[in-house]
N, C-alpha and C positions, 0 to 999 in steps of 0.2 A: 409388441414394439416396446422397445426400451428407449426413454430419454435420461442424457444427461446435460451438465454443463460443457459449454464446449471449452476447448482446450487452445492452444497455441498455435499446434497442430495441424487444427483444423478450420483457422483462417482462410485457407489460400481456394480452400475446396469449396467451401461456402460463399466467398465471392463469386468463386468460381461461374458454381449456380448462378447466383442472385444475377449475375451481367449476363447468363444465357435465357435472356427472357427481354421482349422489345422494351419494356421499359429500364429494367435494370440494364441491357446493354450501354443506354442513356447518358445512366449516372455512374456508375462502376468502372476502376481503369484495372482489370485483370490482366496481369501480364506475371510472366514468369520470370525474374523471378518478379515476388508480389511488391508492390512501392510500399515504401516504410510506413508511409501511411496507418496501413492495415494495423499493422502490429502494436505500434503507438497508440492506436485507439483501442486497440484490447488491452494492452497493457494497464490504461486507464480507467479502465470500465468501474 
């Protein structure tokens, strides 16, 4: 198994995840397309 940093990318996939799970469905709002949100907080990282 290979890790790296993740990329732009691969935002939309990993919330993806994170909200198909009872708790993250919770907190996470996955929609396609993804709310700017997302991006904005990676951008900032």
């Amino acid at each position: 198994m290979k890790f790296r940093k993740a990329t732009k990318n691969d935002i939309s996939i990993i919330v993806e995840m994170i909200a198909d799970d009872e708790v993250g469905k919770t907190r996470e709002n996955f929609q396609v397309p993804l709310p700017a949100e997302y991006l904005n907080a990676f951008e900032k990282k």
